[in-house]
PDB file of N, CA, C, O and CB in Angstrom:
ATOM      1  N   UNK A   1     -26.619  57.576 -95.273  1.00  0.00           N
ATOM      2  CA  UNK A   1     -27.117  56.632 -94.308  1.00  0.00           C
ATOM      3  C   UNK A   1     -28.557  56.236 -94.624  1.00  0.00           C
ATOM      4  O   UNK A   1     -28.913  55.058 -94.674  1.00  0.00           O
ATOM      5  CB  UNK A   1     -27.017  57.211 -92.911  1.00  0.00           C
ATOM      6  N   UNK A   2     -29.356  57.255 -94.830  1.00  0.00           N
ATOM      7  CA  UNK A   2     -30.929  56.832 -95.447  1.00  0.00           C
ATOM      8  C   UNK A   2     -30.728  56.000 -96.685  1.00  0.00           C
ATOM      9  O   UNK A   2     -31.620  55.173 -96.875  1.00  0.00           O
ATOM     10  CB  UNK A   2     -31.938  58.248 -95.941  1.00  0.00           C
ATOM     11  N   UNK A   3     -29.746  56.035 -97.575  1.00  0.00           N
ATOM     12  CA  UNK A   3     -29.676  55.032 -98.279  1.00  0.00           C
ATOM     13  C   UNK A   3     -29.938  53.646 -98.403  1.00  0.00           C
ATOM     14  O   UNK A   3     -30.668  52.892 -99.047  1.00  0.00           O
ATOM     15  CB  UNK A   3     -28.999  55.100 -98.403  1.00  0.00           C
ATOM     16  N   UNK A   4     -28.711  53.588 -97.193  1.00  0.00           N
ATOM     17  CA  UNK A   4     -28.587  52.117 -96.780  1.00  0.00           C
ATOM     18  C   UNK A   4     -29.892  51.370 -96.286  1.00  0.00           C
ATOM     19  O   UNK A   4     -30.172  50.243 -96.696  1.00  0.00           O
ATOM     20  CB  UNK A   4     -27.567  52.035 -95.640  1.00  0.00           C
ATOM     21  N   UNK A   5     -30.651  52.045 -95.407  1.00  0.00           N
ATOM     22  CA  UNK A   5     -31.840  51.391 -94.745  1.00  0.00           C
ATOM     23  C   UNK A   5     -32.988  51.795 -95.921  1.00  0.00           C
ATOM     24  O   UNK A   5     -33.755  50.837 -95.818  1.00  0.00           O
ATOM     25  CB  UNK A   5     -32.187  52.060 -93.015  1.00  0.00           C
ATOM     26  N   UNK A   6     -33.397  52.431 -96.696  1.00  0.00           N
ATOM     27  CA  UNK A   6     -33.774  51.939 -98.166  1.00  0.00           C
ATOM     28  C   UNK A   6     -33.781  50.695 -98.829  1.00  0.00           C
ATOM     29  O   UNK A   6     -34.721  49.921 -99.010  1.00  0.00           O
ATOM     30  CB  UNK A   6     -33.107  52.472 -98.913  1.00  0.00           C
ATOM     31  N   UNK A   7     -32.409  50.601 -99.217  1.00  0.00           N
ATOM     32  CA  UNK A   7     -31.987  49.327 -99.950  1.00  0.00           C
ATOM     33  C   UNK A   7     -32.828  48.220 -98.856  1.00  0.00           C
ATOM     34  O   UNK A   7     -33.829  47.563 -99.141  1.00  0.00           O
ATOM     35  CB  UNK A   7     -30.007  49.111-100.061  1.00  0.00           C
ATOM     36  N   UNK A   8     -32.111  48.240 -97.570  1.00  0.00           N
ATOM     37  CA  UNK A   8     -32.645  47.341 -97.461  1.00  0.00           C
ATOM     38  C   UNK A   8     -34.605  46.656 -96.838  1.00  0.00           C
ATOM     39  O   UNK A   8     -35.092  45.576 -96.502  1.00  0.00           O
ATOM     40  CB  UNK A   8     -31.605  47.132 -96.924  1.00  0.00           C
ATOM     41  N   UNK A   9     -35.089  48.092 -97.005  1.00  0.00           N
ATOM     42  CA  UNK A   9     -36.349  47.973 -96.946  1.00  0.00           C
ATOM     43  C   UNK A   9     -37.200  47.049 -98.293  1.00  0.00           C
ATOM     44  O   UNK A   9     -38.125  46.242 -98.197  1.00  0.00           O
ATOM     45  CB  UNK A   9     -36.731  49.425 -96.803  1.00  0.00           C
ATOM     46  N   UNK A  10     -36.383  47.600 -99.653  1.00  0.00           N
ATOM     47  CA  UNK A  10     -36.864  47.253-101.312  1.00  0.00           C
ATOM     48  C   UNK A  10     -36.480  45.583-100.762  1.00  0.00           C
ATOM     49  O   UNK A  10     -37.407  44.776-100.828  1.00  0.00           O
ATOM     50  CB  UNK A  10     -35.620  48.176-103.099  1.00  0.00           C
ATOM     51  N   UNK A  11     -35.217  45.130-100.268  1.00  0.00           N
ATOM     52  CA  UNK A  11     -35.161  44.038-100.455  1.00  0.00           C
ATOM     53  C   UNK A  11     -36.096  43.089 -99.784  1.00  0.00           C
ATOM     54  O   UNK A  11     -36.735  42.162-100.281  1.00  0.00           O
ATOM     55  CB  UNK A  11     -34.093  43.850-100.297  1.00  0.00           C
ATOM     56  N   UNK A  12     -36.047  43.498 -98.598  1.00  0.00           N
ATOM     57  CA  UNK A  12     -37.179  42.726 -97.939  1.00  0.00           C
ATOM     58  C   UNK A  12     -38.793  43.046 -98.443  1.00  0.00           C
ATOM     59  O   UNK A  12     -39.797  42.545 -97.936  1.00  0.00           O
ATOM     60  CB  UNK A  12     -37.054  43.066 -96.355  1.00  0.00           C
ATOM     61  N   UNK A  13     -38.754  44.129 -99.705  1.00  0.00           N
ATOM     62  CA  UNK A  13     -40.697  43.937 -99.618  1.00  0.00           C
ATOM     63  C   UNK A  13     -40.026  43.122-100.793  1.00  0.00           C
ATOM     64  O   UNK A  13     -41.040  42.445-100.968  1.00  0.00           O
ATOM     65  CB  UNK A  13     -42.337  45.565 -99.930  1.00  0.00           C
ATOM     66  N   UNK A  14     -39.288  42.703-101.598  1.00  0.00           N
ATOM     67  CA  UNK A  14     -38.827  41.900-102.337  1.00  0.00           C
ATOM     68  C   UNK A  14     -38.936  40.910-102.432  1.00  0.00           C
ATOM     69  O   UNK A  14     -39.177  40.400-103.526  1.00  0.00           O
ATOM     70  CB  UNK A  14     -38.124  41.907-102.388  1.00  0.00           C
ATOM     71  N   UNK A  15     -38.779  40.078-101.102  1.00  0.00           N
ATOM     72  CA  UNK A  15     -38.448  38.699-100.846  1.00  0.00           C
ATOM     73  C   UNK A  15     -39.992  38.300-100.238  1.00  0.00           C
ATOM     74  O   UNK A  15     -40.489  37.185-100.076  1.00  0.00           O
ATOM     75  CB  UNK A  15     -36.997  38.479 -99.712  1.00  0.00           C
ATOM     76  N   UNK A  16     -40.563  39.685 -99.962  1.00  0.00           N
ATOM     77  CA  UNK A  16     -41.779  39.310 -99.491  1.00  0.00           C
ATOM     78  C   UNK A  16     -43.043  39.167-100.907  1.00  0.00           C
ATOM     79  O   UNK A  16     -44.054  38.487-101.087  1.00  0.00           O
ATOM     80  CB  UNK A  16     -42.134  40.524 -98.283  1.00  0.00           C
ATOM     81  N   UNK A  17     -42.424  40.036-101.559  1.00  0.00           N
ATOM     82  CA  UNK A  17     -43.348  39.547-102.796  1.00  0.00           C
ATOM     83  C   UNK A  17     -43.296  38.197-103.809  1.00  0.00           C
ATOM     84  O   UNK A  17     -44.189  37.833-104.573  1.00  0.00           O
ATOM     85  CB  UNK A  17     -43.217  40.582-103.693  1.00  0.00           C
ATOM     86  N   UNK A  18     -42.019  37.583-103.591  1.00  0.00           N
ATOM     87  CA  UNK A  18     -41.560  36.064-103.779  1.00  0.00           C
ATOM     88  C   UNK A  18     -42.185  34.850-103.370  1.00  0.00           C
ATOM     89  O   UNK A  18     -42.228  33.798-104.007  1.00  0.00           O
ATOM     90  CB  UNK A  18     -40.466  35.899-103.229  1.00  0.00           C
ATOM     91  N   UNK A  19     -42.802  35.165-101.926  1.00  0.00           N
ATOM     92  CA  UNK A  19     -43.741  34.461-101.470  1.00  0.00           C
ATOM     93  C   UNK A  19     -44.775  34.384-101.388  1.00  0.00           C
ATOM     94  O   UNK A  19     -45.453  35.411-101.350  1.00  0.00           O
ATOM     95  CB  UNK A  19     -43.702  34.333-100.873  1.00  0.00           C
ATOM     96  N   UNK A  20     -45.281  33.283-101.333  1.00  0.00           N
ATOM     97  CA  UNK A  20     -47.405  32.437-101.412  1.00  0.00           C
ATOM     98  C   UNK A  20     -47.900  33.122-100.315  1.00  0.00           C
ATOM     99  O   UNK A  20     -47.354  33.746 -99.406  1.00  0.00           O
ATOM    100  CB  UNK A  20     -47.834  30.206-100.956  1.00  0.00           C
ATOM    101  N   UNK A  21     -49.387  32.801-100.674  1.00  0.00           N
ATOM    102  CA  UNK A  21     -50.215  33.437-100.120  1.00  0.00           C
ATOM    103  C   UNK A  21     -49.966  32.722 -98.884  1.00  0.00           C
ATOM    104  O   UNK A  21     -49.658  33.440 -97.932  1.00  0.00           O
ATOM    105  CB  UNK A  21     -51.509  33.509-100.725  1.00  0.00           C
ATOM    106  N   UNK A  22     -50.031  31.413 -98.669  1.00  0.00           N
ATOM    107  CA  UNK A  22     -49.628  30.626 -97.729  1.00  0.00           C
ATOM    108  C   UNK A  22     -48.239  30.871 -96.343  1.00  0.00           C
ATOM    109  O   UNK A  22     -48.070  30.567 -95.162  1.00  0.00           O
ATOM    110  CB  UNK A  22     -49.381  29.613 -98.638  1.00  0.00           C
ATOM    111  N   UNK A  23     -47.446  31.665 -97.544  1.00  0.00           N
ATOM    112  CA  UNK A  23     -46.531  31.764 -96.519  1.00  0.00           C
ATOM    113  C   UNK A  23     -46.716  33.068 -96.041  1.00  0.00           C
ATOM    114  O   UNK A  23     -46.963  33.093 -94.836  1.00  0.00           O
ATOM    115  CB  UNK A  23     -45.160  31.480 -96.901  1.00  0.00           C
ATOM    116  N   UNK A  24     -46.671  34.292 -96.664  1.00  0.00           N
ATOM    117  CA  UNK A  24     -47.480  35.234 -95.952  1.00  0.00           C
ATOM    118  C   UNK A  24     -48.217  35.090 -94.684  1.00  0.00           C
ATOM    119  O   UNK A  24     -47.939  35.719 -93.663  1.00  0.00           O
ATOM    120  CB  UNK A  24     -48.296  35.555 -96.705  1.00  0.00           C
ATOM    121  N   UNK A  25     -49.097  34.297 -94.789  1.00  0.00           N
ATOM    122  CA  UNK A  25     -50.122  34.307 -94.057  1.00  0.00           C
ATOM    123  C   UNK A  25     -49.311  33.768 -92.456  1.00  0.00           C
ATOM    124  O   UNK A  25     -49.321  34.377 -91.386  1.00  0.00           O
ATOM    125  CB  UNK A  25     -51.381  33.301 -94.825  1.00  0.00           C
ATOM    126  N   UNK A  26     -48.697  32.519 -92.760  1.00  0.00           N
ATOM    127  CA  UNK A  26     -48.096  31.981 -91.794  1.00  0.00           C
ATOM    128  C   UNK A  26     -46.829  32.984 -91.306  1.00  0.00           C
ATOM    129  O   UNK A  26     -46.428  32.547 -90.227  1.00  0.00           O
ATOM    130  CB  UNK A  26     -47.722  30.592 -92.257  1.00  0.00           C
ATOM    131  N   UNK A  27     -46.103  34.098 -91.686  1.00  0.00           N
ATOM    132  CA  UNK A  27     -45.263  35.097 -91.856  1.00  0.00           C
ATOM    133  C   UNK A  27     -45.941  35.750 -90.533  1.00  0.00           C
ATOM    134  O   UNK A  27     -45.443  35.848 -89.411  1.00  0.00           O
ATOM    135  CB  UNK A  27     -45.252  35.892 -93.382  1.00  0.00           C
ATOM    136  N   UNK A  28     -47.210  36.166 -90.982  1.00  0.00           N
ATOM    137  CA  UNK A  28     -47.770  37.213 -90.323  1.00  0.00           C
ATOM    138  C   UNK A  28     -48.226  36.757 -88.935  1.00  0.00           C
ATOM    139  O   UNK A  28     -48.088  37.404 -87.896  1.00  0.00           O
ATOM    140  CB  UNK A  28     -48.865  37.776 -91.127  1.00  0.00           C
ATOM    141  N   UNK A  29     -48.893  35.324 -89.090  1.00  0.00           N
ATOM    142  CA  UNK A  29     -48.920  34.756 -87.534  1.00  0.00           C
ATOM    143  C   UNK A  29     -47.586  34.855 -86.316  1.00  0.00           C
ATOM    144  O   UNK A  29     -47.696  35.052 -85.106  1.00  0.00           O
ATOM    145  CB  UNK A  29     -49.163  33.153 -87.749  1.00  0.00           C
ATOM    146  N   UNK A  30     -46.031  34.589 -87.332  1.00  0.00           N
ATOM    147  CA  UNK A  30     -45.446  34.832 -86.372  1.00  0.00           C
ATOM    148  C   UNK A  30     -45.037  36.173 -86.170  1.00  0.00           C
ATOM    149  O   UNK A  30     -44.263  36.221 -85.214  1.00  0.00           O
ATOM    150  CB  UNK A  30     -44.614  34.085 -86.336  1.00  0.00           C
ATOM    151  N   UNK A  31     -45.195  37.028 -86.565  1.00  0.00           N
ATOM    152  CA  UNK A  31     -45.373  38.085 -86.434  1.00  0.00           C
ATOM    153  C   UNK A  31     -45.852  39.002 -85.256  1.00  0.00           C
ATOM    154  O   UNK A  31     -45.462  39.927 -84.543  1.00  0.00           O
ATOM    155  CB  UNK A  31     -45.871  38.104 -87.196  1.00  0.00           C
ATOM    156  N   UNK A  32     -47.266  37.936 -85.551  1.00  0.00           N
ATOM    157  CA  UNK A  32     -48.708  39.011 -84.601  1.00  0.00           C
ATOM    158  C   UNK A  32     -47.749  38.201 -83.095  1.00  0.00           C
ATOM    159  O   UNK A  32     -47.875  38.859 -82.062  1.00  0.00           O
ATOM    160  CB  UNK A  32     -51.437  38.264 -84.957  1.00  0.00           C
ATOM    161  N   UNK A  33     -47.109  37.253 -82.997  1.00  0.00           N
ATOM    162  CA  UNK A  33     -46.982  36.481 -81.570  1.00  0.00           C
ATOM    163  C   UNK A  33     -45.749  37.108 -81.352  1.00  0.00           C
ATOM    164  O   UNK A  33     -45.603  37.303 -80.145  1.00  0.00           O
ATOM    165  CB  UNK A  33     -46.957  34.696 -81.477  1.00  0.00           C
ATOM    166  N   UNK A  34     -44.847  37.485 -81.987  1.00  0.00           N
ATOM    167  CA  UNK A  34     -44.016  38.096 -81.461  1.00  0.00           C
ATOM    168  C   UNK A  34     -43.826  39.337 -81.426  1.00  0.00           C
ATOM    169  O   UNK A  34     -42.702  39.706 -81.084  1.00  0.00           O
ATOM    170  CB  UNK A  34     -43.280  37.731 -81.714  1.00  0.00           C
ATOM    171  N   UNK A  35     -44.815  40.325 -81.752  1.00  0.00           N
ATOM    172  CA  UNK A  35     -45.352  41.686 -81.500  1.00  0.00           C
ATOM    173  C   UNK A  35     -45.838  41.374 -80.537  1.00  0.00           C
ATOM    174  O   UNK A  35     -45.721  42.381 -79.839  1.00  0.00           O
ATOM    175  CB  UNK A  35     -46.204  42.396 -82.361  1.00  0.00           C
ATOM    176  N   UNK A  36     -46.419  40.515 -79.869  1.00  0.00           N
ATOM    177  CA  UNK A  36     -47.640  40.170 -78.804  1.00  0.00           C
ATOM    178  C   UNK A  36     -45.983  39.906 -77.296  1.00  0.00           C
ATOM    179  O   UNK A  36     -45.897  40.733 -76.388  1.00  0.00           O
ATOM    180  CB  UNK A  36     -49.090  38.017 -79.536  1.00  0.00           C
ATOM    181  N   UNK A  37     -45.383  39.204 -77.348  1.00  0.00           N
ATOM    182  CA  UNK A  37     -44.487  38.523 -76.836  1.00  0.00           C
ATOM    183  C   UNK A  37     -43.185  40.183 -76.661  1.00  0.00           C
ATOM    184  O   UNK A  37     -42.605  40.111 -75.577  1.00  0.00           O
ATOM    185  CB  UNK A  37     -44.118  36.943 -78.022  1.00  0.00           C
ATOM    186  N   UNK A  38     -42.831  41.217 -77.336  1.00  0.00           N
ATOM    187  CA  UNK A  38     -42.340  42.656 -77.334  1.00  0.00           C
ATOM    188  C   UNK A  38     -43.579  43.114 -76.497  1.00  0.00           C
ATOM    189  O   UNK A  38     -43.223  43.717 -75.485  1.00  0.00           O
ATOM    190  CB  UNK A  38     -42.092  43.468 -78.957  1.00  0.00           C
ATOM    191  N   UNK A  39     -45.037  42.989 -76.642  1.00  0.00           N
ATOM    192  CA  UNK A  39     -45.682  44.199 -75.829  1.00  0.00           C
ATOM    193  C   UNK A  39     -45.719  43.648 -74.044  1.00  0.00           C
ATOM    194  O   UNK A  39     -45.810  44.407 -73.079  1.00  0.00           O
ATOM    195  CB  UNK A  39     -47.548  44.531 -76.566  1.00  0.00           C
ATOM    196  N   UNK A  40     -45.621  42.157 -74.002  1.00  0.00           N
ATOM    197  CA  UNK A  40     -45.258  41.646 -72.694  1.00  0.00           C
ATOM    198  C   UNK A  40     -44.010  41.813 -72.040  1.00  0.00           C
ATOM    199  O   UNK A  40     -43.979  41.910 -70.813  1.00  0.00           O
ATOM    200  CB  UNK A  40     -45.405  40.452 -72.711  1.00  0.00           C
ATOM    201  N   UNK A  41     -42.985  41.857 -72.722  1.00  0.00           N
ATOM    202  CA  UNK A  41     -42.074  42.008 -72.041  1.00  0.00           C
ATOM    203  C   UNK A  41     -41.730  43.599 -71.845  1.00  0.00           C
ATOM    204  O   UNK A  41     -40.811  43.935 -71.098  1.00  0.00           O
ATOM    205  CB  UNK A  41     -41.129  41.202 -72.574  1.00  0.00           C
ATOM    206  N   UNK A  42     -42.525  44.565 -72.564  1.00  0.00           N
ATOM    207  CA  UNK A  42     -41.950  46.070 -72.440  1.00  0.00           C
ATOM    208  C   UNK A  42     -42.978  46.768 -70.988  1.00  0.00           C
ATOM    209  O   UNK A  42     -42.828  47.716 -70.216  1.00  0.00           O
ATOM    210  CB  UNK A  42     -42.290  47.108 -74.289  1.00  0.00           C
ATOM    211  N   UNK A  43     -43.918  45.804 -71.161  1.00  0.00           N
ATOM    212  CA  UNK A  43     -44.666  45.986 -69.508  1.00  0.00           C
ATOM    213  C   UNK A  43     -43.965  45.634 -68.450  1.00  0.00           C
ATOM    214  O   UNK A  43     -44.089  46.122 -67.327  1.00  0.00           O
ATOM    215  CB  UNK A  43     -45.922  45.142 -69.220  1.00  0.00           C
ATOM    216  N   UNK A  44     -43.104  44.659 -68.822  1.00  0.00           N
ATOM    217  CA  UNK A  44     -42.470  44.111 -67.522  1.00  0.00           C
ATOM    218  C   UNK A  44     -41.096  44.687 -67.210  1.00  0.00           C
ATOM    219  O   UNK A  44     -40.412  44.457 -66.213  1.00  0.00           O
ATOM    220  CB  UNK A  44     -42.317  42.563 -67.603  1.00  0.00           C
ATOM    221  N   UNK A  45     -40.785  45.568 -68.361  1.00  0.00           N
ATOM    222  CA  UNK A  45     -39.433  45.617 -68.370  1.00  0.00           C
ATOM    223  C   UNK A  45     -38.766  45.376 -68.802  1.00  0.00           C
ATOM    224  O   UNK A  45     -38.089  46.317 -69.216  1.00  0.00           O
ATOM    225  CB  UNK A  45     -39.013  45.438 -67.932  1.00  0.00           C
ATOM    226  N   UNK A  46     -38.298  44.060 -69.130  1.00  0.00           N
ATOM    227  CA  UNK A  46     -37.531  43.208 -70.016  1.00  0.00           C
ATOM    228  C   UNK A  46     -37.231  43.865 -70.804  1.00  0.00           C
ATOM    229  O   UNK A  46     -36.034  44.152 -70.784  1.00  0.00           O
ATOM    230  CB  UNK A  46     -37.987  42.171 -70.536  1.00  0.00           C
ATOM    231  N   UNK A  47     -37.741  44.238 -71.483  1.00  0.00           N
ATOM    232  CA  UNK A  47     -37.397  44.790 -73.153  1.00  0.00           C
ATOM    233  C   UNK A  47     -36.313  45.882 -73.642  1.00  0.00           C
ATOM    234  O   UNK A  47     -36.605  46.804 -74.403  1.00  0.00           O
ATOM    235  CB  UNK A  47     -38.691  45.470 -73.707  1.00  0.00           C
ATOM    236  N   UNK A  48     -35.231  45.696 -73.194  1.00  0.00           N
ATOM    237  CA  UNK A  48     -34.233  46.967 -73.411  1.00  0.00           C
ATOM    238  C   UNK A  48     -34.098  47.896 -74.376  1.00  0.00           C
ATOM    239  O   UNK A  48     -33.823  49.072 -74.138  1.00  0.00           O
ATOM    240  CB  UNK A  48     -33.142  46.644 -73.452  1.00  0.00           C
ATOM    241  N   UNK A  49     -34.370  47.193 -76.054  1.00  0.00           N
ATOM    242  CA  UNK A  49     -34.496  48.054 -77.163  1.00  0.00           C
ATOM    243  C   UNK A  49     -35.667  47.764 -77.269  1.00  0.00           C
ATOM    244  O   UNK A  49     -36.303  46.717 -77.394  1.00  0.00           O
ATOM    245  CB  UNK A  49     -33.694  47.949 -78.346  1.00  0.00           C
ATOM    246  N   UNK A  50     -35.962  49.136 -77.187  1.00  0.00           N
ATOM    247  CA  UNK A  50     -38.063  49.009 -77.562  1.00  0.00           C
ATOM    248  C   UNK A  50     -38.153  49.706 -78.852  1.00  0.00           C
ATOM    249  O   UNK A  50     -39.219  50.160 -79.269  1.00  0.00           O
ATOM    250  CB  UNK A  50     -39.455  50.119 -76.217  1.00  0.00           C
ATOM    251  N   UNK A  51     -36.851  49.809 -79.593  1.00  0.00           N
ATOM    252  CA  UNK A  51     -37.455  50.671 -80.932  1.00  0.00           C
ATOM    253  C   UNK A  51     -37.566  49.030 -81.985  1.00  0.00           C
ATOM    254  O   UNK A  51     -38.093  49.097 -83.095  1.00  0.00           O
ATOM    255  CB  UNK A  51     -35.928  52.333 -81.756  1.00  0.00           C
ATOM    256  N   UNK A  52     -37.018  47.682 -81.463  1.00  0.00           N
ATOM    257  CA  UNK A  52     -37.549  46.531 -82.225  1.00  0.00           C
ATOM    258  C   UNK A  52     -39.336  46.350 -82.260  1.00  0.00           C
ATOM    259  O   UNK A  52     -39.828  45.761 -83.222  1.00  0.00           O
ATOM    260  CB  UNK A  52     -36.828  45.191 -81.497  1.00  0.00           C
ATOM    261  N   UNK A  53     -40.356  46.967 -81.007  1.00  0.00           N
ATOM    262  CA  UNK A  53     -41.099  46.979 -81.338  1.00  0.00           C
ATOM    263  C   UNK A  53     -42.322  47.358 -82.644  1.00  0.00           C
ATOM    264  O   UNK A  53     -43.331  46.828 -83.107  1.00  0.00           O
ATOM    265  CB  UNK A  53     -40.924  47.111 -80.663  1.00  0.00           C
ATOM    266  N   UNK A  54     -41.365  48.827 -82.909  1.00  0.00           N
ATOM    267  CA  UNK A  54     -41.846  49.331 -83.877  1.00  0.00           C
ATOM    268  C   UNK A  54     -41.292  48.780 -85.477  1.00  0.00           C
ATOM    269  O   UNK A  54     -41.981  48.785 -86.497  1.00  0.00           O
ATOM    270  CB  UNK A  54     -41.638  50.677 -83.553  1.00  0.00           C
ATOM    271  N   UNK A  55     -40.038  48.376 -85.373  1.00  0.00           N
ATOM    272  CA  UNK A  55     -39.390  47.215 -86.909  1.00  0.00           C
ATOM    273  C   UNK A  55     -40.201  46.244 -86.868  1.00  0.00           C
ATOM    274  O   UNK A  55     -40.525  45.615 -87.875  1.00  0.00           O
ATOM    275  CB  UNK A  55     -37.685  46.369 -86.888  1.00  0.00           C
ATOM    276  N   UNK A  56     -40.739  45.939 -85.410  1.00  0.00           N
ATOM    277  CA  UNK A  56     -42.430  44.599 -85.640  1.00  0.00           C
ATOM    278  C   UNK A  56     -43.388  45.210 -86.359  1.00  0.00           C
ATOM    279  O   UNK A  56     -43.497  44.900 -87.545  1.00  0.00           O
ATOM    280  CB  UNK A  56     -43.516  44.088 -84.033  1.00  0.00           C
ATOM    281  N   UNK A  57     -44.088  45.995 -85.900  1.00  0.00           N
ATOM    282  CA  UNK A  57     -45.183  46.416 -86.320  1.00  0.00           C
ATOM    283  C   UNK A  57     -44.947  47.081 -87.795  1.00  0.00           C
ATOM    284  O   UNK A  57     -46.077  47.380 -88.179  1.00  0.00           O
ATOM    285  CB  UNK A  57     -45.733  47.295 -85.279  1.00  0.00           C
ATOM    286  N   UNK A  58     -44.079  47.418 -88.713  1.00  0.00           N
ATOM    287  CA  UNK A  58     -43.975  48.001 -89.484  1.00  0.00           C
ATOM    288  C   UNK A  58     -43.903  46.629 -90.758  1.00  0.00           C
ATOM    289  O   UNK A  58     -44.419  46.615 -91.875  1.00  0.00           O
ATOM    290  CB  UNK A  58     -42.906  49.030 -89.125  1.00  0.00           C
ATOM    291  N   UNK A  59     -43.055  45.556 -90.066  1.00  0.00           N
ATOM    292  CA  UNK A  59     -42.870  44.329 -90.988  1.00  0.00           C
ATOM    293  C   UNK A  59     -43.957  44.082 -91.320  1.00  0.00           C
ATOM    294  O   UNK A  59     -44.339  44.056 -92.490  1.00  0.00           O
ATOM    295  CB  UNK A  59     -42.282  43.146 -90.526  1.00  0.00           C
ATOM    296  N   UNK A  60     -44.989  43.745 -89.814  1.00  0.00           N
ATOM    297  CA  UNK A  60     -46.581  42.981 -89.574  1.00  0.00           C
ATOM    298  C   UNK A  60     -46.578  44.267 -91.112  1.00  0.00           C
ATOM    299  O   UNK A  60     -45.821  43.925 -92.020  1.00  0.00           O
ATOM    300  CB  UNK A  60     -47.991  43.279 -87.414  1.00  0.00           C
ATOM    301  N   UNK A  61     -47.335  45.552 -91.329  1.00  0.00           N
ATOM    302  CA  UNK A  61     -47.802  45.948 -92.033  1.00  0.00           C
ATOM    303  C   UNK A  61     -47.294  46.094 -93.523  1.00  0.00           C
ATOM    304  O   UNK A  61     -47.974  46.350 -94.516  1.00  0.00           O
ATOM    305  CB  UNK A  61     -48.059  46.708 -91.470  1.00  0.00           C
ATOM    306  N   UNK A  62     -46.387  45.944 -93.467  1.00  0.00           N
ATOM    307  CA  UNK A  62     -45.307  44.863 -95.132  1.00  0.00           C
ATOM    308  C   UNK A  62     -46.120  43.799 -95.733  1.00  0.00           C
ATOM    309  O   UNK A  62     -46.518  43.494 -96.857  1.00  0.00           O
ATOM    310  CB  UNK A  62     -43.600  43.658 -94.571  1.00  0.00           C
ATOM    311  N   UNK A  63     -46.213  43.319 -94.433  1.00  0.00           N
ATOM    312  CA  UNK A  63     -46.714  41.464 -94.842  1.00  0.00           C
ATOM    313  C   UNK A  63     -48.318  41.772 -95.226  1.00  0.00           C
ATOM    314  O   UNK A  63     -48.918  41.095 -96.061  1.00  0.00           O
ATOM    315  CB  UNK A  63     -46.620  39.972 -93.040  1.00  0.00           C
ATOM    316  N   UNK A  64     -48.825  42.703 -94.621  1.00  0.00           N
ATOM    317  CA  UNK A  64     -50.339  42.782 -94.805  1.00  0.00           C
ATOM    318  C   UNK A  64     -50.644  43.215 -96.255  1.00  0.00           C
ATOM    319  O   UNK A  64     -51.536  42.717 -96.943  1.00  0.00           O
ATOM    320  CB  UNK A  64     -51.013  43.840 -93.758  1.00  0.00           C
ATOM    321  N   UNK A  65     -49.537  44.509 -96.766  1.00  0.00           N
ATOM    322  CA  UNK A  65     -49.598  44.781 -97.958  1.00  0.00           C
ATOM    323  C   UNK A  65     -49.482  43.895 -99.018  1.00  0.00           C
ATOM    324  O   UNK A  65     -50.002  44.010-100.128  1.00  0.00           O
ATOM    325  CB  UNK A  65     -48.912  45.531 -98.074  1.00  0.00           C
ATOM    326  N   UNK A  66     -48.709  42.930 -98.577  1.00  0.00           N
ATOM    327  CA  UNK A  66     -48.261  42.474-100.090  1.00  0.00           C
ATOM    328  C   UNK A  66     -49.729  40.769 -99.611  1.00  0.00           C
ATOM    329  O   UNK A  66     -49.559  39.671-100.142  1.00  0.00           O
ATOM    330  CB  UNK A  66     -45.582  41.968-100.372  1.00  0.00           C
ATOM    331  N   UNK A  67     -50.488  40.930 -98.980  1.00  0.00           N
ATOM    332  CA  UNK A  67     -51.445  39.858 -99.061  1.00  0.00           C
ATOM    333  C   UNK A  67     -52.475  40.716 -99.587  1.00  0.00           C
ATOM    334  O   UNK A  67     -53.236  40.131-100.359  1.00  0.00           O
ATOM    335  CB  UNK A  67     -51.800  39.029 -97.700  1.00  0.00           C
ATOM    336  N   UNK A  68     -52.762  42.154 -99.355  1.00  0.00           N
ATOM    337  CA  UNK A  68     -53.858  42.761 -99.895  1.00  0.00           C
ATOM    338  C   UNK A  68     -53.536  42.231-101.757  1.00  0.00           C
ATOM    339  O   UNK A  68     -54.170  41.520-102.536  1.00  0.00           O
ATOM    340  CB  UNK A  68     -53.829  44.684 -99.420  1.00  0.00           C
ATOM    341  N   UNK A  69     -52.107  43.091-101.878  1.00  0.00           N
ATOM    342  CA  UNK A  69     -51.862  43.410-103.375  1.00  0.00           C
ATOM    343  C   UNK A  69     -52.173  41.677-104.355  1.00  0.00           C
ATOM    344  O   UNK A  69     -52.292  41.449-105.559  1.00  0.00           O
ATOM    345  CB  UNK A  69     -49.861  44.116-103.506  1.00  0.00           C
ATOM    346  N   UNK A  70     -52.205  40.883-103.288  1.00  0.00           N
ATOM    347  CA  UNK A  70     -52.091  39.472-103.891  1.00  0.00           C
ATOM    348  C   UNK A  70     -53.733  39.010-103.871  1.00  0.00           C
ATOM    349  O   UNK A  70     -54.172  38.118-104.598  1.00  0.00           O
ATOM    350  CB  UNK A  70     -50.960  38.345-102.863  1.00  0.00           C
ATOM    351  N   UNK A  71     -54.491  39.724-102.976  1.00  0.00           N
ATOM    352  CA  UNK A  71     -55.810  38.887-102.787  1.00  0.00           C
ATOM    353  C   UNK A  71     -56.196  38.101-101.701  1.00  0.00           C
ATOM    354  O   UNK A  71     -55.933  36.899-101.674  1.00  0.00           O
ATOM    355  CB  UNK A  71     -55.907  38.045-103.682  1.00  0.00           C
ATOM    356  N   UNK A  72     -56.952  38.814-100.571  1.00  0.00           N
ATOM    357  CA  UNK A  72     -57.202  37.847 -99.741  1.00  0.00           C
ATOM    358  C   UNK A  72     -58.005  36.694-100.221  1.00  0.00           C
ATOM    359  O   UNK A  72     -58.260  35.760 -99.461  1.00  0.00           O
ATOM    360  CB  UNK A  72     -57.739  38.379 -98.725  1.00  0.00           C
TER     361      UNK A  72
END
């Protein structure tokens, strides 16, 4: 089972290393708003699976890596 969610971690820093600095960047904006948009609704309730919060915050820090490794 750890396999599977492996694979598909490589693929997505994959597809993330495929892309411009440009899109990164714009990646990460929607990102920060919909990490922002999970921490509003888990105050209110709304939010039934709150472990998507943390697959946010882990992407957001994907996307940050591969803009360091590229050069701000």
């Amino acid at each position: 089972m750890a396999e599977k969610k492996k694979v598909k971690t490589t693929k997505t820093i994959k597809k993330d290393e495929a892309l411009t600095k440009d899109a990164l960047t714009s990646k990460l904006t929607d990102l920060k708003k919909e990490a922002m948009e999970q921490r509003f609704q888990h105050a209110a309730g709304q939010l039934p699976k709150t472990h998507i919060m943390r697959k946010t915050r882990r992407e957001i820090a994907r996307v940050k890596t591969q803009l360091n490794k590229k050069g701000n």
